[in-house]
C-alpha positions in Angstrom: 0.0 0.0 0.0 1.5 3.4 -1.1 1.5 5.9 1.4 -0.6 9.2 0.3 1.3 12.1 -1.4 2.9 15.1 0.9 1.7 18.3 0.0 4.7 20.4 -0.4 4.7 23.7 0.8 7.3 26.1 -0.1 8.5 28.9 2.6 8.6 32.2 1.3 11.5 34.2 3.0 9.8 37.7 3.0 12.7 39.1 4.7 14.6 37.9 2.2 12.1 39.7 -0.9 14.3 42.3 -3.1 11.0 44.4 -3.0 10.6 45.1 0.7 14.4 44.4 1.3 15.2 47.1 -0.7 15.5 50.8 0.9 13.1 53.4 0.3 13.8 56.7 0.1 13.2 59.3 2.9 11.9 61.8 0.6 8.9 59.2 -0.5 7.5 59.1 3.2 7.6 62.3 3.7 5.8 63.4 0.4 3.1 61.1 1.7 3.1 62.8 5.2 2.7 66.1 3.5 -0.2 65.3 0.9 -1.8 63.2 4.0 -1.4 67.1 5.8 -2.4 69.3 3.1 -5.3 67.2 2.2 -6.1 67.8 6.3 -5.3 71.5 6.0 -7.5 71.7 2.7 -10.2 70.3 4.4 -10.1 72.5 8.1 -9.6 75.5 5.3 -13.2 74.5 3.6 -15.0 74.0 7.1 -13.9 77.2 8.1 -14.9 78.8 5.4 -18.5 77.2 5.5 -18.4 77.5 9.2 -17.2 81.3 9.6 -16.6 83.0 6.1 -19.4 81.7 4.1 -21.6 81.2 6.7 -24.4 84.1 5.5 -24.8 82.9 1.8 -25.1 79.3 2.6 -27.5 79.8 5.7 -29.8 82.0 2.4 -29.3 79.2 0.4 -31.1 76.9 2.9 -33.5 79.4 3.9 -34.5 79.5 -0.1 -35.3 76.6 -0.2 -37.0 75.6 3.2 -37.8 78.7 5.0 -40.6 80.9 3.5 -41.9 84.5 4.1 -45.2 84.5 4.7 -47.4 87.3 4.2 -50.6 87.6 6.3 -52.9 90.0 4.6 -54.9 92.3 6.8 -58.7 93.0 6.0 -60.0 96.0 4.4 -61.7 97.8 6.4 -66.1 98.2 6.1 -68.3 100.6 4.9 -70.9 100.8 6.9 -74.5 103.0 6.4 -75.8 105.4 9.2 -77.3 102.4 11.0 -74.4 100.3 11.0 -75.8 98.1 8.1 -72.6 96.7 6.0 -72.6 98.0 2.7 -68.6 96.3 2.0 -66.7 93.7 3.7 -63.9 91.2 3.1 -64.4 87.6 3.2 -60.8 85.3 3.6 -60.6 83.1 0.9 -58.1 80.6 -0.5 -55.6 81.2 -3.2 -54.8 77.9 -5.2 -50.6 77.8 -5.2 -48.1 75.2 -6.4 -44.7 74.6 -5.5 -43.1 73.4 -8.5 -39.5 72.4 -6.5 -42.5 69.7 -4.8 -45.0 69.3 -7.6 -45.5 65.8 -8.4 -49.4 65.2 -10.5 -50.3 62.3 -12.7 -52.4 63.3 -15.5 -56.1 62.4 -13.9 -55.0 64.8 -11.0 -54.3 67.8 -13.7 -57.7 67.2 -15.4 -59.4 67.4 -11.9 -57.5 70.1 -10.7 -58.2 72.4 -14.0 -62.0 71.1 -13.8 -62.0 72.7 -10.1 -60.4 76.0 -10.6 -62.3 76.4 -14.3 -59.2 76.3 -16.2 -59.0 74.6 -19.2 -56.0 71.9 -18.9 -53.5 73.0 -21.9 -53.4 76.7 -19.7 -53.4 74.5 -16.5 -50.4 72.4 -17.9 -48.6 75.7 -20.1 -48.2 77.8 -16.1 -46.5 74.6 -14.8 -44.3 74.5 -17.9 -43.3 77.7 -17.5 -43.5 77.7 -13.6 -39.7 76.1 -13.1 -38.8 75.7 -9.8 -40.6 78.4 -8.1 -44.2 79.0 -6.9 -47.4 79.2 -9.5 -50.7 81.1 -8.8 -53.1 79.3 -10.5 -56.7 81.1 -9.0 -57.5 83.6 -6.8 -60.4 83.9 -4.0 -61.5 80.3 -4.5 -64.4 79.4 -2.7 -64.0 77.4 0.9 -66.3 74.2 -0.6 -63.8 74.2 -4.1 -60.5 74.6 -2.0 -61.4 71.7 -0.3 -62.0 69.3 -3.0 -58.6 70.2 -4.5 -57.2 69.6 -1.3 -58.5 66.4 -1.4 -56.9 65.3 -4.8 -53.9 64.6 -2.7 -51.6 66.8 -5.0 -47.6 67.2 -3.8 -46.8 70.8 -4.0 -50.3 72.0 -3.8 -50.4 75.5 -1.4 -52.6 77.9 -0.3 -52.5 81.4 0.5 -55.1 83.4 2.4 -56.7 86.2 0.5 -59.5 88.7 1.0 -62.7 89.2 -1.3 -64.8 92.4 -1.4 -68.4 91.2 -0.4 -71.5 94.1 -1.6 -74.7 92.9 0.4 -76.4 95.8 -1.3 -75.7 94.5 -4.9 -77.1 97.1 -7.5 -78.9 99.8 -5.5 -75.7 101.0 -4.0 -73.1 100.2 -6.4 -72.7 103.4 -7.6 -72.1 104.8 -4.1 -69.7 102.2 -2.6 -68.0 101.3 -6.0 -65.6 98.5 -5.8 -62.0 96.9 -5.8 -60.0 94.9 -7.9 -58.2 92.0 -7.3 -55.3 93.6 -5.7 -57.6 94.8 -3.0 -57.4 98.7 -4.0 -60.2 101.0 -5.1 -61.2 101.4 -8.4 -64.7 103.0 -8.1 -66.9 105.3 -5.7 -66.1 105.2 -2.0 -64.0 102.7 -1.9 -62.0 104.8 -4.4 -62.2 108.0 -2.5 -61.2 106.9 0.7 -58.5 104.2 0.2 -56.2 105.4 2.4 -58.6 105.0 5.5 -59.9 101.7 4.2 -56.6 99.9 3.6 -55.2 98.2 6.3 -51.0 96.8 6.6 -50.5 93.6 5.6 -48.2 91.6 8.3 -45.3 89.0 7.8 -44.5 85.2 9.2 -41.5 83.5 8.6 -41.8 79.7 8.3 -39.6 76.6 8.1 -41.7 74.2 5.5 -40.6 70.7 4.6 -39.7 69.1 1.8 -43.9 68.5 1.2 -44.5 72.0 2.2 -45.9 71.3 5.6 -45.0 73.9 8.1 -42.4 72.7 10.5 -41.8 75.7 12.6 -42.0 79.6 13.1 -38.6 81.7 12.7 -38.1 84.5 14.4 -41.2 87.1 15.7 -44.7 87.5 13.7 -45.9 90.9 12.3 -49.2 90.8 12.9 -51.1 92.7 10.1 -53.2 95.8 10.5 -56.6 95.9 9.6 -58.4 99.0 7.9 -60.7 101.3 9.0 -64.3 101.2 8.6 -66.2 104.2 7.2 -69.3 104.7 8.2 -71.8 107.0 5.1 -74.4 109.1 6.0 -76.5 106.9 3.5 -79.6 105.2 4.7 -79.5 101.5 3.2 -83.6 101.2 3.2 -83.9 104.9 1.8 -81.0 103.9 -0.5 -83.2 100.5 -1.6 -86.3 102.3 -2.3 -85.2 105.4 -4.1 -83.5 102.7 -6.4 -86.6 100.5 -7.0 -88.6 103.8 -8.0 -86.0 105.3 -10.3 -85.0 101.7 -12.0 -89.4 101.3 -12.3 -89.9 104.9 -13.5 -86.8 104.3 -16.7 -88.4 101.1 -17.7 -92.3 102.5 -17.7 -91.2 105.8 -19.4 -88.6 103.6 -22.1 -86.3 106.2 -20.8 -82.4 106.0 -21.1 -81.1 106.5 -17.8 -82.8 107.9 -14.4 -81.1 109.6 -11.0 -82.3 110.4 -7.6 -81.0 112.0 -4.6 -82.6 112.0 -0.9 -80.7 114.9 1.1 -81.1 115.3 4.2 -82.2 119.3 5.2 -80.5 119.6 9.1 -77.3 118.3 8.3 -77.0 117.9 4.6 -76.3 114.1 4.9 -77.3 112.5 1.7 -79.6 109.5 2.7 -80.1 108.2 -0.9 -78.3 108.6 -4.5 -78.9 105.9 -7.0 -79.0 105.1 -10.5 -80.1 103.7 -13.4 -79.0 101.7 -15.5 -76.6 100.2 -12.3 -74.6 96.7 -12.2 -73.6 94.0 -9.6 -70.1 94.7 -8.4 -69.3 91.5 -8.0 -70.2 90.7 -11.4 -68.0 93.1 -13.6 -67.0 91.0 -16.1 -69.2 92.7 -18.8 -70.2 96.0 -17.4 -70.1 98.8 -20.0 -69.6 103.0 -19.4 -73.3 103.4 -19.3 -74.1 101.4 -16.5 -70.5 102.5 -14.3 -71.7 106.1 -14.9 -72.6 108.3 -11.3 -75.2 110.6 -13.6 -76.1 112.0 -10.6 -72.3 113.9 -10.0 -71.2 113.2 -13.4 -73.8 114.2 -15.6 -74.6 117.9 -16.1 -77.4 119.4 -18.2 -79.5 122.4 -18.2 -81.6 122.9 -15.5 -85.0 123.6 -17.0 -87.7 125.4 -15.4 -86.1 124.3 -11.5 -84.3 127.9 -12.3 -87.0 129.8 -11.7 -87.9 129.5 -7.8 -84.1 130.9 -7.5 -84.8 134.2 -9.6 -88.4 134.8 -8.1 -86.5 134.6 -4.6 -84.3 136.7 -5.6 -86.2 139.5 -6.8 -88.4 139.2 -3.3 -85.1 139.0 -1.6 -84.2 142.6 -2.8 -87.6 144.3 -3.1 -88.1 144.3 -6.8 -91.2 142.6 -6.4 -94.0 141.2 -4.0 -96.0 138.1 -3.9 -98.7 139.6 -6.0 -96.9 141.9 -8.2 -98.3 141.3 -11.5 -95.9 140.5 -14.5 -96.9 141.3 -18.3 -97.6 137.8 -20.2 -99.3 139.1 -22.9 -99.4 138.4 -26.2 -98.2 134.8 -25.1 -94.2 135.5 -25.9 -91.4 137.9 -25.8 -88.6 138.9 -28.3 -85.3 139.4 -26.1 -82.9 140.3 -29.0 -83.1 137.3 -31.5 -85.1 134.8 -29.5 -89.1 134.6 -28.6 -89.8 133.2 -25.2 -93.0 131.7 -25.3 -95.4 129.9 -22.7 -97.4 127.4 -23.9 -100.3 128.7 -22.3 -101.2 132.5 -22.6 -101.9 134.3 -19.8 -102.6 138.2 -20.3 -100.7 138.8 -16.5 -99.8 136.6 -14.0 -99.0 137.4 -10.5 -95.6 136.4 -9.1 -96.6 133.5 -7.2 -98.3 132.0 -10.9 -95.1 132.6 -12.1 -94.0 129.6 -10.2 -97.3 128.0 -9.7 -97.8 127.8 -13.7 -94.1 127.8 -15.1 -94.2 131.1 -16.9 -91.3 131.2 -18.8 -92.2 135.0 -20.0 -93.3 136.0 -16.5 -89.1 134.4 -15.2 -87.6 136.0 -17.8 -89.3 139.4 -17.3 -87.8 139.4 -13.4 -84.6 138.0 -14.7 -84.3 140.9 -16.9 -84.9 143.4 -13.6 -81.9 142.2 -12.3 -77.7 142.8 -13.3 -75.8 140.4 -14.8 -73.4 140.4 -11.8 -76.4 140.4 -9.8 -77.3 137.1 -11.3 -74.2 135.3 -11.5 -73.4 136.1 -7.8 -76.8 134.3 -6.8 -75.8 131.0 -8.7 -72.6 131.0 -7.8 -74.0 131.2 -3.8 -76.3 128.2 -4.5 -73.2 126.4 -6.0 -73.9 126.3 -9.5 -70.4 126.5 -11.3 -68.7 125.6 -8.5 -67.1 122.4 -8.0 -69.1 120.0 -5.2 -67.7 120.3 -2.0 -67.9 116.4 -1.8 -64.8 114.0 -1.2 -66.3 111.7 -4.1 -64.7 110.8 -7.6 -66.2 112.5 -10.8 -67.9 115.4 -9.2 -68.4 117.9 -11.6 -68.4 121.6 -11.4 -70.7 122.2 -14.3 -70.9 125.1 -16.5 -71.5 129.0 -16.3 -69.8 131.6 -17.8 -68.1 134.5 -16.9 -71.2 137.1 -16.2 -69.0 139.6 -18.3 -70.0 137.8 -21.6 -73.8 137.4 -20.6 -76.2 139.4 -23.1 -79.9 139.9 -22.5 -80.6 137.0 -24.3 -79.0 134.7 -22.3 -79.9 136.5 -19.3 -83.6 135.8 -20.1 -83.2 131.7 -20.8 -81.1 131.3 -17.8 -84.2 132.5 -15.7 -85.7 128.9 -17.1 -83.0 127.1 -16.9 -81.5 127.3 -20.5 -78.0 128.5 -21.0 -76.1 126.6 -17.8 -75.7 123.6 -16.7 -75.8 121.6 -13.4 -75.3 117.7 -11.7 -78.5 116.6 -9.8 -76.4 117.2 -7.0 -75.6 120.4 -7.1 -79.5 121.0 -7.9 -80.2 119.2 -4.8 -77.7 121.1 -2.7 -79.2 124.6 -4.3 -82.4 123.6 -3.3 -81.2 123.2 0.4 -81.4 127.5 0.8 -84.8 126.9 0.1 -85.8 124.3 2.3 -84.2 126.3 5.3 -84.4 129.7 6.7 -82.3 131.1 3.1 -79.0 129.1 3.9 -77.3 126.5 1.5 -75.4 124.1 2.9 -72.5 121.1 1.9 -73.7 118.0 0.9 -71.9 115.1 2.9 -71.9 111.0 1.9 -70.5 110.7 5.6 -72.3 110.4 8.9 -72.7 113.9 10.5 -73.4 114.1 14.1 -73.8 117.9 14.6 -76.5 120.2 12.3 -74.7 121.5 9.2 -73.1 125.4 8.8 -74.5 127.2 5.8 -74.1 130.4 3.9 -77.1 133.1 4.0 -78.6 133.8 0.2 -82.3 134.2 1.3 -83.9 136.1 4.6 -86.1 133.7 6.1 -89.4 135.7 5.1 -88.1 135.2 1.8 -88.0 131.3 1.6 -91.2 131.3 3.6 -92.9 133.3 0.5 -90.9 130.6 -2.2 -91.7 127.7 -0.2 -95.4 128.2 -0.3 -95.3 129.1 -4.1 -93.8 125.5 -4.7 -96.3 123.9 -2.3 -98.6 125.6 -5.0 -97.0 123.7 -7.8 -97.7 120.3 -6.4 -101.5 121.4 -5.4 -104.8 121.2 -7.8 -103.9 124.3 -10.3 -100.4 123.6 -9.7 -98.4 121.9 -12.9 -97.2 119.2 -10.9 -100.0 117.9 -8.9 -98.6 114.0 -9.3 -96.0 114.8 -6.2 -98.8 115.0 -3.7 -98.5 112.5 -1.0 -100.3 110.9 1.2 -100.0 112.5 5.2 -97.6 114.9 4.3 -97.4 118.3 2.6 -94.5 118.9 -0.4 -93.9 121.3 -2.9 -91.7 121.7 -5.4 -90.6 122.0 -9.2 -90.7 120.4 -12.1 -88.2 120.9 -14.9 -88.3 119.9 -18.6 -85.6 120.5 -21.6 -84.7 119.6 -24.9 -81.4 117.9 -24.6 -78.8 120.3 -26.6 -76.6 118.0 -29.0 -73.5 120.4 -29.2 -73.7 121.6 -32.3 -76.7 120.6 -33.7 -78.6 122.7 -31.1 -81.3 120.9 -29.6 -83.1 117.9 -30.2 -86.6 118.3 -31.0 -87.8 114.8 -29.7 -85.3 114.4 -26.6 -85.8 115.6 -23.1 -84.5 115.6 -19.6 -87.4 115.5 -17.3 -86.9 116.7 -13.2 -88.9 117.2 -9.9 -87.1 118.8 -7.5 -89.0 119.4 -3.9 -88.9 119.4 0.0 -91.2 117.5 3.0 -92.9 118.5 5.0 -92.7 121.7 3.7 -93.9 124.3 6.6 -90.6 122.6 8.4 -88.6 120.5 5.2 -87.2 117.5 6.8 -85.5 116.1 3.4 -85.2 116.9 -0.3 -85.6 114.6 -2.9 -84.4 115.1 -7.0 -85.2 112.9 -9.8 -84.2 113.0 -13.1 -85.2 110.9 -16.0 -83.2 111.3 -19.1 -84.8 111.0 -22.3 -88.3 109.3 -21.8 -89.6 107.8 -24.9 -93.4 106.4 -24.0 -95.1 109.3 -25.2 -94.7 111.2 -21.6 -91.9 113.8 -21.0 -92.9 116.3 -18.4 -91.5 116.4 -15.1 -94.9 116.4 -13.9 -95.8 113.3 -15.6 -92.4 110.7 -15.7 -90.2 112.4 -12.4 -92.9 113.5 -9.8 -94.5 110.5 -9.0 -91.0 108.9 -8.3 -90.5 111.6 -5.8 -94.0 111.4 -3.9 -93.4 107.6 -3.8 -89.9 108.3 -2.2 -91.1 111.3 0.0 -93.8 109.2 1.5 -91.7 106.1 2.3 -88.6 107.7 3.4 -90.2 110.3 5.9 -92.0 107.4 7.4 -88.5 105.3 7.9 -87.3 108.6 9.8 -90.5 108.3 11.9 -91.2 111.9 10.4 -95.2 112.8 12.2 -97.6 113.3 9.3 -98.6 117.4 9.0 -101.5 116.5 7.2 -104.8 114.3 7.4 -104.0 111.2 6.0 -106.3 110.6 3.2 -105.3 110.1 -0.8 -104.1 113.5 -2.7 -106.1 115.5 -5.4 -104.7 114.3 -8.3 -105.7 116.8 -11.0 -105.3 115.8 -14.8 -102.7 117.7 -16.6 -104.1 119.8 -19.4 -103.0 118.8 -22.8 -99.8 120.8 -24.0 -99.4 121.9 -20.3 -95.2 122.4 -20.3 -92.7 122.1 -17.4 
């Protein structure tokens, strides 16, 4: 039997290698010392510089891209009405945001998401394109019920933002009074235009640490909390304000008329309770409004004043003796030639006494005491009741009107001015003008703000004066009178009507287009408000003040006295109404 093989192993002498036996050179060990130390060096050198010399821009690199400025909006501020009644607010709603360094969304996600904030998916998909790695608004003020079904798509990326939306309870009747905002939160219209700077509150700050999902992880540093506007509180009456707008928007549709105004004034302090009109819009739908319903006609709009003129002269001539209440003025033959025109009244009357001259409109009989008076004379008593002069009113678009130098007035012009032909006025300003009437002879300013103290006014008429105008008008509204449709029930008025051929520039006047006014006062032994309505170019067949503009304001008189629990002066039974005659003008 052979005995197994002997594995055979060989020694290896390492000792004895030439490699390692062989000497290396100094120089070699410490080349690798040094590299092993600059490499050491190199490294302390770039955490010093991260820890102490570029501290600042890497810390702002991290902040970019985990910690976020917040801002927190502040709320603009209300407007309120006299009684507290909110005619603006803000409402918080939810801005839909996306992260795009986060934003992960399959395709079904998109199309729900675009669905939900009405966007249709190639926009939806072109704003994330071109969003790179920063953040994308993709709606504004979406409703709370809408925010929360996108939240619930489960989207990475998907933010929100808290915003504010302008809310108008009042919808139409008030637009043009409170106006509105844009999306940026600043005024664009009426008073929330005028008085921005008191609205507008100061937006605060919060600085956040979000995660890599964009979940808050923590607050950095101290919270500026914002500062939320002020409210402004009108002088406008929000029921008053709702009614006179129902009866103006009724009286342009029955009449087929172009547009209508109205304006409620109160006579203590010169607060004005109502202004509205119509055509008006939502403003909260603006997306197709056009320039006829954004128009304030009743401070932007200016046209002659018609017959409302002529109250003003006859107090004027009382006022300085010329004539008394039964003075008789010359009528006859019907017209009168001053220079190249022919006044006419529609009715002849061989004399009327001054108090006709207001109870039946006498153009001839107003341009007769017209021409008593100076030029100067004249122009210094419209310029007291505020015609020519620019509204003292902190409102956009009040207009100053029209009424030339009194150096340049002939007799002519002196005569049609008596009747309201030759200047022009805003509702507004006629409204304020009637004010001197409706007290003891002193116009006052107009306010849209609450006043708590009786208004200051300037002196035009003595109080015996107004006394003797006041019961002229209450003539104009009574059987006899040419305006006996502004009767009312339980409370005695007066007032005028006005009606004029719209002038076309050039052309001169149209033959078949009119502006048709009532102007008056209740109660009016002691006039607790004043009410003016315009309807601008009636086409139904009816034109007169009397007929299409005094019925609005009895309506308007009645209720609105009643909402200032105003006591009744008279019995309450229905008015007289007496049929106009045929022909019968202004």
């Amino acid at each position: 039997m052979s005995r197994p093989a002997q594995t055979s192993v060989r020694s290896v002498n390492y000792a004895t290698s030439p490699l390692l036996a062989s000497k290396t050179p100094p120089w070699r060990s410490r080349f690798a010392v040094a590299l092993l130390a600059l490499a050491f060096l190199a490294l302390l050198g770039r955490a010093a510089f991260l820890q102490i010399i570029a501290t600042g821009f890497y810390q702002a690199q991290g902040e970019k891209r985990f910690v976020h400025r917040m801002d927190l909006p502040a709320s603009r501020g209300r407007i309120l009405d006299r009684n507290g009644q909110v005619l603006a607010s803000s409402v918080a709603m939810p801005a839909v945001q996306l992260d795009m360094h986060n934003f992960a969304a399959d395709i079904n996600q998109r199309r729900e998401l675009a669905r939900l904030i009405a966007m249709p998916l190639p926009e939806l998909q072109a704003k994330i394109d071109a969003g790179g790695l920063g953040v994308v608004v993709l709606r504004r003020q979406v409703e709370e019920p809408v925010w929360q079904q996108i939240r619930a798509l489960g989207i990475k990326g998907l933010m929100t933002t808290s915003e504010f939306q302008r809310r108008y309870p009042e919808g139409e009747a008030a637009a043009h009074v409170v106006g509105f905002t844009g999306l940026d939160g600043a005024g664009q219209e009426g008073i929330e235009l005028a008085y921005q700077k008191e609205l507008v509150g100061h937006d605060g700050a919060r600085t956040v640490v979000r995660d890599r999902y964009g979940r808050i992880v923590e607050d950095v540093g101290d919270q500026a909390d914002p500062v939320d506007g002020g409210d402004v509180t009108l002088s406008i009456d929000s029921k008053v304000q709702f009614f006179a707008y129902q009866r103006i928007r009724d009286a342009v549709i029955e009449h087929r008329a172009r547009a209508g105004s109205i304006i409620v004034v109160d006579t203590h302090t010169g607060e004005v309770l109502a202004l509205a009109n119509y055509p008006s819009y939502d403003p909260m739908k603006r997306s197709h409004l056009s320039g006829e319903q954004l128009r304030n006609r009743a401070l932007t709009d200016v046209f002659e004043p018609g017959s409302t003129m002529k109250p003003l002269i006859v107090g004027w001539a009382l006022e300085t003796h010329r004539v008394g209440v039964d003075t008789m003025i010359r009528t006859q033959p019907g017209s009168l030639v001053v220079g190249p025109l022919t006044v006419r009244d529609d009715h002849g009357y061989p004399q009327l006494p001054v108090w006709q001259v207001i109870q039946k409109s006498s153009n001839i009989g107003a341009a007769r005491i017209a021409l008593m008076m100076s030029p100067h004379e004249l122009w210094d008593l419209f310029s007291s009741v505020g015609y020519g002069q620019r509204p003292q009113i902190h409102f956009p678009g009040a207009v100053t009107g029209r009424l030339k130098p009194w150096k340049t007035w002939r007799p002519i012009e002196q005569a049609t001015m008596a009747y309201g032909y030759g200047l022009s006025v805003s509702l507004l300003q006629m409204a304020r003008a009637y004010t001197a009437l409706a007290r003891d002879g002193d116009v006052i300013p107009v306010t849209l703000l609450k006043q708590d103290h009786p208004a200051v006014g300037v002196k035009v008429f003595s109080p015996t004066t107004v006394q003797e105008v006041r019961k002229m008008l209450r003539l104009v509204a009574a059987p006899g009178g040419t305006a006996p449709q502004a009767q009312t029930q339980g409370y005695s008025v007066g007032g005028k009507t006005g009606t004029a051929h719209k002038s076309e520039g050039k052309a001169g006047y149209a033959a078949n287009k009119y502006r048709a006014w009532f102007v008056g006062m209740s109660p009016i032994t002691a006039p607790r408000i004043i009410v003016a309505v315009m309807v601008d170019e009636p086409s139904d067949g009816h034109y007169f003040g009397a007929d299409v503009a005094a019925p609005v304001f009895s309506q308007v008189v009645q209720q609105t006295l009643r909402m200032m629990d105003v006591p009744p002066d008279i019995d309450l039974k229905a008015p007289v109404i007496v049929t106009q005659p045929a022909g019968e003008n202004f």
